[in-house]
C-alpha positions, 0 to 999 in steps of 0.5 A: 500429447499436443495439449502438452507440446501446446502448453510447453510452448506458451510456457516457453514463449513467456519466458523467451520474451521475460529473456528477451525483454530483461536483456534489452531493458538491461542493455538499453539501461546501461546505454543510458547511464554511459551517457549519463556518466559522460554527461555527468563528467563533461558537466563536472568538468564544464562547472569546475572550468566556470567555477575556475573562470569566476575565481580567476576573475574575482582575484583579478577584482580584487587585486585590480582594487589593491592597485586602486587602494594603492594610488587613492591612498597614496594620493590623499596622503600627498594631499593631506599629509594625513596618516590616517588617509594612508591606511588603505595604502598600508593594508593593500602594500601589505597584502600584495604579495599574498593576492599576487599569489592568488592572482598569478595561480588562479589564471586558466591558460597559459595565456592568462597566466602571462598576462597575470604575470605581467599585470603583477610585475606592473602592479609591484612597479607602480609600488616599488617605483611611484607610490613608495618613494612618492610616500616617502618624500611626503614623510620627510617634507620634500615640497617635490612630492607634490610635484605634478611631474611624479603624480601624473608619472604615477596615474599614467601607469595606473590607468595602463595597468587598469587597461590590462586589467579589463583586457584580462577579465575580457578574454577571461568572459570570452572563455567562460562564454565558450566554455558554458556554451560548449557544456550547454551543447554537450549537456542537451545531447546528453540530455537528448540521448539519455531521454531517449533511452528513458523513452525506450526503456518506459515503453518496454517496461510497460509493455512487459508489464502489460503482458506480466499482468496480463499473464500472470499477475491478474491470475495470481491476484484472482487466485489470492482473493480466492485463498482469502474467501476460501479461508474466510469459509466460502468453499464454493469459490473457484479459480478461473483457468488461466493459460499460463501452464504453472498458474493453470497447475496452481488453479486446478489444484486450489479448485480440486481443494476447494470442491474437496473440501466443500464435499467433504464438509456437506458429506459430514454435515448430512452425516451429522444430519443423520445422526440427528435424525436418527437420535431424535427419532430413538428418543422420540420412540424409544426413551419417551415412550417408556417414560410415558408408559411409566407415567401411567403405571404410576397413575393407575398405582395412585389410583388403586392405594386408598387415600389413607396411605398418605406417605405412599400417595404422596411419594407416587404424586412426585414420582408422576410430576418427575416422569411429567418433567423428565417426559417434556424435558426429553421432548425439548431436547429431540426437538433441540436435536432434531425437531420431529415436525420437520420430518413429518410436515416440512421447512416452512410448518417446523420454522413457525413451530420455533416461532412459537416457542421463540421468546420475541414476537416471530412472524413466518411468512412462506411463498410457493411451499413445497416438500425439498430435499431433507438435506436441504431442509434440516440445513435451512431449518437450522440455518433460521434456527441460528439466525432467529437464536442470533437475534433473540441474544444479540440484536436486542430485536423486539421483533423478527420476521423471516421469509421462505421462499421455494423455486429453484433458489431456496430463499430465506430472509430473516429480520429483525428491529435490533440494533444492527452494527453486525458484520461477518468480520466480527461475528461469533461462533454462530454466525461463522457456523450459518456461512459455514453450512450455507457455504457447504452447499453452494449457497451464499449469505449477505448481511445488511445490519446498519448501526440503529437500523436492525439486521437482514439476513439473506440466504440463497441455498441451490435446491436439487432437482 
């Protein structure tokens, strides 16, 4: 029960702190995008007064160049009585009343905008007043246009309304200077506040995701690559224990799988053992013995029918043959099943007897032999068995050495001289079967099989007390 309440309480902790943390992460968020939103719109409104400045300066330019076309157009008429030097006087006459407009409602205070005001009315003056009439005298051939009285009149008001132009671009620099500094403090604070929320919320997410990894995702991840080798045949994997009470439940389970399955598949392969055994053994005592004793019966027949009776002799010559053929073809399939030297001799005399009837060059080689369990035995035998049939038709080897080594670690390691290029990821049928019953007990299977360089097989089997 307190192991229980114990596990309840972790349980509980990590989600109080998930809570917890998710609720200051969220607020602290949230802090940083209404600041951000504030600075946002500050900035909006800080570029939109600077965009407003520099249009309110550019009209103020360019109606300051209309004054300017204005007078020099006027005043190379007068001098040259040229119509082609009043152009620029005809183009800015005709498009001031449109820059007026512009200039008037481009102002960004009240202030501005009375100057503007003022500065038009002047420019529209100077026109109406000076420039116009002055022009006019010229077409008709008044001597007095060219009066110094009416030029000078007119460059004095020139100069003045200039004079008001600077002063308005002046104050209107004054207040895109203020205007810019202010959106520069007020974009620093934000910048400030919002990095600060930044920097709180980095360091909770890290230290929540420490702990996360920590707690669970280490442990899920361990429990995923066990999935993946489990379900590649390694049955001897296991999940460590973890403290979080799900991914323990979760670890326990997959471990009670795994050694589940792992019995189950050693419980049918020592089955499957014994049946060999016990079929070859029948076939051993019981089908070729009776094959044998009908050979000699056949033979002492032969023997007793004259050699006149050529049809009958003949008849029981090829009866003989077939009994000798069915007797060898019943012995190579007891040893295909189970080979009788095994039971009788051991592991190490039942390899070198495959060795023999291998058809490429096989050398054994054993240290420390000993009589193990015949579980272990058959298992090993076979496992060679595959590996050395593996080699014969896909390794291309001219020839293979294996070597079995007994201790508390049954050792075995087949090689060969082929042309490599195997792995476990593209292996067949046989080899998926070689893990498969190394894996059923507890043991483990390494390939070393480099392109060209011919392939090493390394088994460990536990070998029972």
């Amino acid at each position: 029960m307190n192991a229980g309440r114990e596990r309840r309480g972790r349980l509980l902790g990590l989600t109080s702190l998930t809570i917890a943390a998710s609720g200051l992460l969220a607020l602290l968020i949230g802090l940083g995008f209404a600041v951000l939103i504030w600075a946002i719109a500050d900035s909006n409104d800080a570029t939109s007064a600077r965009r407003a400045s520099r249009s309110a300066l550019v009209e103020a330019g360019a109606m300051e160049q209309l004054l300017v076309d204005l007078e020099t157009g006027q005043r190379g008429y007068v001098i040259t009585k040229n119509e082609e030097f009043l152009a620029p006087w005809v183009a800015a006459r005709d498009a001031l009343p449109e820059e007026t407009r512009r200039f008037t409602e481009s102002t960004t205070s009240r202030a501005q905008q009375r100057a503007a005001q003022r500065i038009a009315r002047g420019v529209r003056s100077f026109l109406d007043v000076n420039s116009t009439p002055v022009v006019e005298m010229v077409r008709r051939g008044d001597p007095a246009a060219s009066d110094l009285k009416e030029t000078s009149e007119g460059k004095d008001r020139v100069d003045a309304l200039r004079e008001e132009f600077d002063r308005y671009m002046k104050d209107e620099r004054i207040q895109l200077a203020e205007r810019e500094d202010a959106a520069e403090a007020n974009s620093r604070q934000a910048v400030l506040a919002a990095a600060l929320g930044l920097a709180a919320s980095t360091a909770l997410v890290a230290v929540f995701t420490v702990l996360q990894h920590r707690a669970v995702v280490r442990p899920v991840r361990g429990a995923a690559a066990a999935a993946r080798k489990l379900a590649g045949g390694d049955l001897s994997v296991r999940v460590p224990p973890s403290r979080v009470a799900e991914i323990g439940t979760l670890g326990a389970s997959f471990n009670n799988m795994a050694s589940s399955l792992q019995n189950s598949r050693r419980r049918i392969m020592e089955s499957t053992e014994a049946v060999h055994r016990r079929t070859a053994r029948d076939l051993h005592d019981g089908a070729q013995q009776r094959l044998v004793s009908l050979m000699i019966g056949l033979r002492l027949a032969r023997e007793l029918i004259p050699g006149t009776e050529t049809s009958a002799v003949d008849l029981l010559d090829q009866s003989i043959d077939n009994a000798q053929t069915a007797i060898n073809e019943l012995r190579e399939l007891a040893s295909g099943i189970y080979p009788l030297v095994l039971t009788v001799k051991g592991l190490v005399p039942a390899v070198k007897d495959l060795a023999s009837r291998c058809p490429v060059a096989t050398v054994v080689e054993s240290r420390d032999e000993r009589r193990i369990s015949t579980t272990v035995e058959s298992n090993a035998y076979f496992v060679v068995a595959e590996a050395v049939t593996n080699a014969v038709k896909h390794a291309r080897a001219s020839r293979i050495d294996v070597l079995v080594e007994f201790g508390d670690m049954l050792r075995i390691t087949v090689s060969d001289d082929g042309i490599g290029g195997m792995d476990m990821a593209h292996a067949g049928s046989g080899m998926t079967g070689l893990a498969d019953r190394v894996a059923a007990f507890d043991g483990s299977l390494a390939i070393d099989s480099p392109p060209g360089g011919g392939s090493t097989i390394r088994i460990r089997i536990p070998v029972p007390d």
